[in-house]
C-alpha positions as CSV (number, residue, x, y, z in Angstrom):
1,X,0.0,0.0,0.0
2,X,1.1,3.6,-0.4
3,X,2.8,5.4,2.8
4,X,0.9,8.3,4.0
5,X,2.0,10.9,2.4
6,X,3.1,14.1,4.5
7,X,4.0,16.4,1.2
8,X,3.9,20.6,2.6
9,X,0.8,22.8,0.9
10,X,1.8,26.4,1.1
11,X,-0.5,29.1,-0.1
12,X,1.8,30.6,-3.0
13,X,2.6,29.7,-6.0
14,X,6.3,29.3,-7.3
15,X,7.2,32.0,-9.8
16,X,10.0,30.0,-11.6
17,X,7.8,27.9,-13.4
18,X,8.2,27.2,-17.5
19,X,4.5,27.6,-18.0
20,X,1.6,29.0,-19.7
21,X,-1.2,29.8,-17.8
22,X,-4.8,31.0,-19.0
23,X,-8.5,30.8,-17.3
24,X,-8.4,26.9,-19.0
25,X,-5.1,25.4,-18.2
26,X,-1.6,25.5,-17.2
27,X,0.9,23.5,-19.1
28,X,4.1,22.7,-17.4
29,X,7.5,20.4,-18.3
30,X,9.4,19.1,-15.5
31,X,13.0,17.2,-15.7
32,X,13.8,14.6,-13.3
33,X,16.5,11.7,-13.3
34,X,16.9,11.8,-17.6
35,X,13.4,12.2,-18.0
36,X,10.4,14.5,-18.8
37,X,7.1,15.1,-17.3
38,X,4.1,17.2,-18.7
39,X,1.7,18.9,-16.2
40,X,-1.8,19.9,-17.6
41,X,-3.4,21.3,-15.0
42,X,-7.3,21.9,-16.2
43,X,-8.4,25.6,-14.7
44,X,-7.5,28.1,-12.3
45,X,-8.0,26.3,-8.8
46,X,-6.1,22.7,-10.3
47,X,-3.2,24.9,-11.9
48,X,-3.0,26.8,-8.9
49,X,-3.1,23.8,-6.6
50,X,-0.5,21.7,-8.7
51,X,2.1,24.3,-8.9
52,X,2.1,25.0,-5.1
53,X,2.2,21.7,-4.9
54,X,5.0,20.5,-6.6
55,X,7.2,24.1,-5.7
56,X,8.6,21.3,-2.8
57,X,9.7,18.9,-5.2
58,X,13.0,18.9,-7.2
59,X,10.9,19.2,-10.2
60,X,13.3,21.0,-12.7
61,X,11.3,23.5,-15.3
62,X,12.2,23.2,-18.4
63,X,11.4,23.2,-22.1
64,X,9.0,20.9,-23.8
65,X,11.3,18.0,-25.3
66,X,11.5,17.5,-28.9
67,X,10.6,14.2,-28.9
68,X,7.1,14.1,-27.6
69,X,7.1,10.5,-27.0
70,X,9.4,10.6,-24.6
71,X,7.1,12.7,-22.3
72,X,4.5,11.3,-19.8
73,X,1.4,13.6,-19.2
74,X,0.0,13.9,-15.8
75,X,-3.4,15.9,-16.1
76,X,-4.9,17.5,-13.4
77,X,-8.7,19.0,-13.0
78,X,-11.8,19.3,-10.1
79,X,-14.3,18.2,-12.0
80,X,-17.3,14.9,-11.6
81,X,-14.7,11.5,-11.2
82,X,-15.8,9.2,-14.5
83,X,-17.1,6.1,-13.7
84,X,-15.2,3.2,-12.7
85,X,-16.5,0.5,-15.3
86,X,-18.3,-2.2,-13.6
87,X,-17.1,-5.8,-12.0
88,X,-13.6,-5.3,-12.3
89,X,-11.3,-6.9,-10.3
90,X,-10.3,-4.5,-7.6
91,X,-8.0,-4.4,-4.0
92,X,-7.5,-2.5,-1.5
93,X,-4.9,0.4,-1.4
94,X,-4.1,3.4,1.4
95,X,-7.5,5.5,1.5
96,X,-9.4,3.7,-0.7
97,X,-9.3,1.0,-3.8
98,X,-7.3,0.4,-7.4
99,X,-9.5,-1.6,-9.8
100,X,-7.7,-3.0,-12.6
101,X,-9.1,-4.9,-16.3
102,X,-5.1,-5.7,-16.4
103,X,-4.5,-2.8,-18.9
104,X,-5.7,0.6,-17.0
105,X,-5.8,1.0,-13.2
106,X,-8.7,3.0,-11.6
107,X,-7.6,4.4,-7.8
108,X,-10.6,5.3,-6.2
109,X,-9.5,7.3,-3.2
110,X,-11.0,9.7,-0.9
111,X,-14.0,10.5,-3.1
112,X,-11.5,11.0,-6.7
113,X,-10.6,9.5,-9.1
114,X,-7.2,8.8,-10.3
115,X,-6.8,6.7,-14.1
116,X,-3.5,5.2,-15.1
117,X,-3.7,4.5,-18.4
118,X,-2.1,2.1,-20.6
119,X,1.7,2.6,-20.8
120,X,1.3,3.4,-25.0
121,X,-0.7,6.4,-23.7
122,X,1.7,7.6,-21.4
123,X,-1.6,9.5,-19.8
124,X,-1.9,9.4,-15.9
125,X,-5.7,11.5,-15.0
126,X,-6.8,13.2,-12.1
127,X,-10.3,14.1,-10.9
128,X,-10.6,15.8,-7.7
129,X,-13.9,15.4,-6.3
130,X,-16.2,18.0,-5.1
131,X,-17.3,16.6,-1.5
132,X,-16.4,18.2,1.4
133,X,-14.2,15.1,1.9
134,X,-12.4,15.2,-1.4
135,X,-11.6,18.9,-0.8
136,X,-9.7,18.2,2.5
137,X,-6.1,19.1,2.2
138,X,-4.5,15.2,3.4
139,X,-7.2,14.0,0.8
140,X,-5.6,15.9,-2.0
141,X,-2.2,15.5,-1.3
142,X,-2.9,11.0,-0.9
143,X,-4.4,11.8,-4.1
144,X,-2.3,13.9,-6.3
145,X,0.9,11.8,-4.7
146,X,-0.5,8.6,-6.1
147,X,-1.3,10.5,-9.6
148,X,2.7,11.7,-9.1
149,X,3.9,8.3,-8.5
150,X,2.1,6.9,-11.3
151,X,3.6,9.4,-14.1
152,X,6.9,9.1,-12.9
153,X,6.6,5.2,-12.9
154,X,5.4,5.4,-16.1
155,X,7.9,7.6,-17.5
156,X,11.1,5.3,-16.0
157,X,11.5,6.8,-12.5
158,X,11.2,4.8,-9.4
159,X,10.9,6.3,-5.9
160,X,11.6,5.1,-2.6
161,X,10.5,6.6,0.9
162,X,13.9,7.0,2.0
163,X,16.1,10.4,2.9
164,X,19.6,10.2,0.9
165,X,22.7,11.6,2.6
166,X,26.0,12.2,1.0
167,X,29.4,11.2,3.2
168,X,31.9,13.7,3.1
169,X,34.8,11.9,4.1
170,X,34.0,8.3,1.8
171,X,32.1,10.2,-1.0
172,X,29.8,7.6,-0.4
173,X,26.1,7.6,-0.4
174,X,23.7,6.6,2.7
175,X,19.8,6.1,2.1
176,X,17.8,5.5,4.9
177,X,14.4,3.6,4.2
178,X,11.8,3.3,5.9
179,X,8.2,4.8,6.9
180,X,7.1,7.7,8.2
181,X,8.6,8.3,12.4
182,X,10.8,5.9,11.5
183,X,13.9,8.2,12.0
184,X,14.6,9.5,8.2
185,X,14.3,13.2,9.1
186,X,16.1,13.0,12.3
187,X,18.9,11.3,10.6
188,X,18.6,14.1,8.0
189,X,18.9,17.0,10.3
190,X,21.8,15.0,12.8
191,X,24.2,14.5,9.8
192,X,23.6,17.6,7.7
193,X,24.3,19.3,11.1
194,X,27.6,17.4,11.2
195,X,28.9,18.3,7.6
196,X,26.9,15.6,5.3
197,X,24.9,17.0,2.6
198,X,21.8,16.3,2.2
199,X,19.5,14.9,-1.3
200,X,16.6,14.9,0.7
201,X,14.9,13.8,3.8
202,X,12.0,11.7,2.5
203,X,11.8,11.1,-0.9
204,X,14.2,9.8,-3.6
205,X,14.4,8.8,-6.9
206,X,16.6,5.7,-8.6
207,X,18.9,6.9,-11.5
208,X,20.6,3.9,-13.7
209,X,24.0,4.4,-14.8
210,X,26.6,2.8,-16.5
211,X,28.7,3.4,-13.9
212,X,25.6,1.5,-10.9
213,X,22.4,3.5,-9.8
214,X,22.2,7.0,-8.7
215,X,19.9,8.7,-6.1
216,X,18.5,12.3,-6.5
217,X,16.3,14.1,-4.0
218,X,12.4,13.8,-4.9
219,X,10.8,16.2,-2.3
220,X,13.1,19.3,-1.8
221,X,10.6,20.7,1.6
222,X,11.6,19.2,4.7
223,X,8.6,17.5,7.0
224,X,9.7,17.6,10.7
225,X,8.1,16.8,14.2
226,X,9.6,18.3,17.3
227,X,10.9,15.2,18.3
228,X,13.5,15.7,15.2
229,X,14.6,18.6,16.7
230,X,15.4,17.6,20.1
231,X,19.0,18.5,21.2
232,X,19.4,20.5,17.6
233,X,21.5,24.0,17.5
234,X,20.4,24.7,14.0
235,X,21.2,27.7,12.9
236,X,18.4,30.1,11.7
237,X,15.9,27.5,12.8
238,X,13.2,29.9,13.1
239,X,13.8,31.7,10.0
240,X,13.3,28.1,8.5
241,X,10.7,26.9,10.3
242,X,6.6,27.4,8.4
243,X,3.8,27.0,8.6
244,X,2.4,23.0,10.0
245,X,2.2,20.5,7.4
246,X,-0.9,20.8,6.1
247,X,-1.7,16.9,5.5
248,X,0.3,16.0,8.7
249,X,-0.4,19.4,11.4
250,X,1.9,17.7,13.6
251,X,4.8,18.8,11.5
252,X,5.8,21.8,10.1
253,X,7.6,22.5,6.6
254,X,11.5,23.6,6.7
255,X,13.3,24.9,4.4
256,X,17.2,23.0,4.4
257,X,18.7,25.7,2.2
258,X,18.0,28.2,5.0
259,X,19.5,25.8,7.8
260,X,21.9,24.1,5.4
261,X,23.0,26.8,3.0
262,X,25.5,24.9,1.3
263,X,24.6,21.5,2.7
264,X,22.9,20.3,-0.5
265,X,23.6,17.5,-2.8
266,X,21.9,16.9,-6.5
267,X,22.9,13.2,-6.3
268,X,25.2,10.3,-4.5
269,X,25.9,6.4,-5.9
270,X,24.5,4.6,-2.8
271,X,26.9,2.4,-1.2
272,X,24.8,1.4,2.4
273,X,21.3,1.2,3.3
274,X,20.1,1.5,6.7
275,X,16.9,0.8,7.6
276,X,15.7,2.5,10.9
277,X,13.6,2.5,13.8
278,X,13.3,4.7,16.6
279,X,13.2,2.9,20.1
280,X,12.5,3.9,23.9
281,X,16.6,1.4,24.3
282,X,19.0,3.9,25.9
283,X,21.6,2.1,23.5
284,X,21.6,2.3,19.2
285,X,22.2,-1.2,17.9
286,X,23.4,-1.5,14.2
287,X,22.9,-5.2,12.2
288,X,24.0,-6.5,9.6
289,X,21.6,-7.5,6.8
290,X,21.6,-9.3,3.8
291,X,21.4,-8.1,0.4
292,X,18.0,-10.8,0.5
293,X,16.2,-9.0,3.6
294,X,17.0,-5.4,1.6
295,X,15.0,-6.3,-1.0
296,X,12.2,-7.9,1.4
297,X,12.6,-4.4,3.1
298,X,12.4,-2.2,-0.1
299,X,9.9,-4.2,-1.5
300,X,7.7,-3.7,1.3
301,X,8.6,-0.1,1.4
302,X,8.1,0.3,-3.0
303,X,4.4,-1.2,-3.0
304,X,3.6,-0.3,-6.4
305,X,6.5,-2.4,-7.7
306,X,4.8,-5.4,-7.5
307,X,0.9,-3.5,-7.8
308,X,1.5,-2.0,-11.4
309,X,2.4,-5.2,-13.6
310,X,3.5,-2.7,-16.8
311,X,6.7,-1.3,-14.7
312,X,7.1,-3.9,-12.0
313,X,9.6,-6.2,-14.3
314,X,11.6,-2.4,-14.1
315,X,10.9,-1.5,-10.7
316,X,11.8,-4.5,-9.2
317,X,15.1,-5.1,-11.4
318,X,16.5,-1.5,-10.0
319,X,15.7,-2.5,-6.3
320,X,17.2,-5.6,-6.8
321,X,20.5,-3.4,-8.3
322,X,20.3,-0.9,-5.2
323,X,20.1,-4.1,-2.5
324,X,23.3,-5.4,-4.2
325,X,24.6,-2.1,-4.9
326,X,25.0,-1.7,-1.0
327,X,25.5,-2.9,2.4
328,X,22.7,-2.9,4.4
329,X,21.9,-2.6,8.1
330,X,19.1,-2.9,10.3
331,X,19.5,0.2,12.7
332,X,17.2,0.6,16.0
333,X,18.3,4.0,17.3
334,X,18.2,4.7,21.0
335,X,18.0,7.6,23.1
336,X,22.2,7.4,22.9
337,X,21.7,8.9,19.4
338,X,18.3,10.4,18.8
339,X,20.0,13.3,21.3
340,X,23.0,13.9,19.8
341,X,24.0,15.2,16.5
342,X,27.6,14.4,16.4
343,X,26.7,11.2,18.2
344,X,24.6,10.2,14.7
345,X,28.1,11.4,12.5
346,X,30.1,9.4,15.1
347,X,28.0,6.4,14.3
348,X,27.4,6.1,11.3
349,X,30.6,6.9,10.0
350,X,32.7,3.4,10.2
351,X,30.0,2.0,7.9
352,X,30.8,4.6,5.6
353,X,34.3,3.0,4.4
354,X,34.6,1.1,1.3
């Protein structure tokens, strides 16, 4: 099932955009890992919505591509959700159901609608409802982050709830996977703090290269809860501090480059995988895993590799890459560490070299 999603809503909308807007539509091309997306966001409330929105992703504007078929389209409106044709086969998913003839999927959540279509179309569709329950903010955030998930499947890719950190001394990247209050954020504030730089604290994205997989940041926005704070001396913390999340209240949106002026990186080759949990032990333990119970773990955390059966040959085939890309650890942090920045550095460090 898909995590709950904890993406910041602000109420402006970014300037930087490579758009046209009018009273019907805003059209918009995004770069991510190699590939393109095309937003069409279907009158002024979606177009509004969808560019706030994804203002705290690492979406990079750009120009439409030449090639056309290289784009995936992710359209956006509030209007009536179609009908989902009858007596198809359907399971559950987070906040509602995906029915499925094999070909299309149909994700009925929270009173919208969203429609993957075949891959030939390269087409992902959202309807927004017009309840009082579709028009809830944690509605349309589950909803517009399954749409986003979908397109970027679709288009090549593949994300995994983890925050990426980049090892100054080895050069060496660390992703840590897991759900959410599982410890990614804290980890991502504790080493940034120390001198890491940071790809992001939530969301990444899987690059191939000749050369092994890449990760690059998804969500740019932090999401913390006070508890990631404890023991911090973050500089400008207030300054960075906004607004509460507005899916997730008990967190508020932060803004790293305020914090971390020069802490960020674009990218890291993943060389160890942690996989945390935060417990009430007055010790951190750190164990070993094997590249076996990775993939267990990632699948587990990557749903929709197995759900969509047009990417999950794909999707599956880069996990399996990342598991033996890295070492991996099982790491139950303890009060030793949650309270202690350089403690995290101190660590994590020895796991670090090649």
């Amino acid at each position: 099932m898909v995590r709950e999603c904890i993406y910041p809503v602000s109420g402006e909308v970014s300037g930087s955009l490579v758009a046209s807007a009018t009273q019907a539509a805003l059209t918009s091309h995004y770069s991510i890992a190699g590939r393109t997306l095309r937003v069409e966001a279907q009158g002024d409330w979606a177009a509004h919505w969808v560019a706030n929105f994804l203002s705290g992703f690492h979406l990079v504007p750009t120009s439409p591509p030449v090639d056309h078929q290289t784009t995936v389209t992710l359209r956006v409106e509030r209007a009536t959700p179609p009908a989902v044709p009858a007596a198809l086969p359907v399971f559950a998913i987070n906040h509602g159901d995906c029915h499925t003839d094999g070909s299309r999927y149909f994700l009925t959540v929270n009173d919208s609608v969203v429609l993957i279509s075949p891959p030939s179309a390269r087409l992902v569709e959202v309807w927004f409802g017009s309840t009082p329950h579709a028009k809830h903010p944690i509605a349309l955030v589950n909803v517009f982050s399954y749409a986003l998930q979908a397109a970027l499947r679709r288009a090549g890719v593949y994300d995994v709830h983890a925050a990426g950190l980049l090892d100054p001394a080895s050069g060496r990247g660390a992703l840590f996977v897991g759900p959410s209050g599982s410890g990614k954020t804290t980890f991502a504030l504790k080493l940034t703090e120390s001198g890491w730089r940071y790809i992001s604290d939530d969301m990444i994205v899987l690059r191939e290269t000749d050369a092994g997989l890449e990760a690059e940041g998804l969500r740019r926005l932090f999401s913390v809860a006070a508890p990631s704070l404890a023991g911090s001396s973050l500089p400008r913390l207030d300054e960075a501090l906004g607004a509460p999340v507005a899916s997730d209240p008990r967190k508020r949106r932060l803004e790293p480059s305020i914090v971390f002026p020069n802490g960020q990186a674009h990218h890291c080759r993943p060389g160890v995988l942690f996989f945390p949990q935060v417990t009430d032990t007055a010790v951190t333990a750190v164990n070993p895993m094997s590249a076996r119970e990775a993939m267990q773990q990632l699948m587990r955390s990557c749903p929709w590799a197995t759900y969509d059966e047009h990417t999950a040959g794909d999707y599956l085939r880069v996990l399996a890459r990342l598991a033996n890309q890295c070492r991996s650890y099982e790491l139950r942090a303890g009060r030793d560490l949650m309270l202690d920045a350089r403690g995290a550095a101190d660590l994590i460090a020895p796991y670090m070299a090649a």
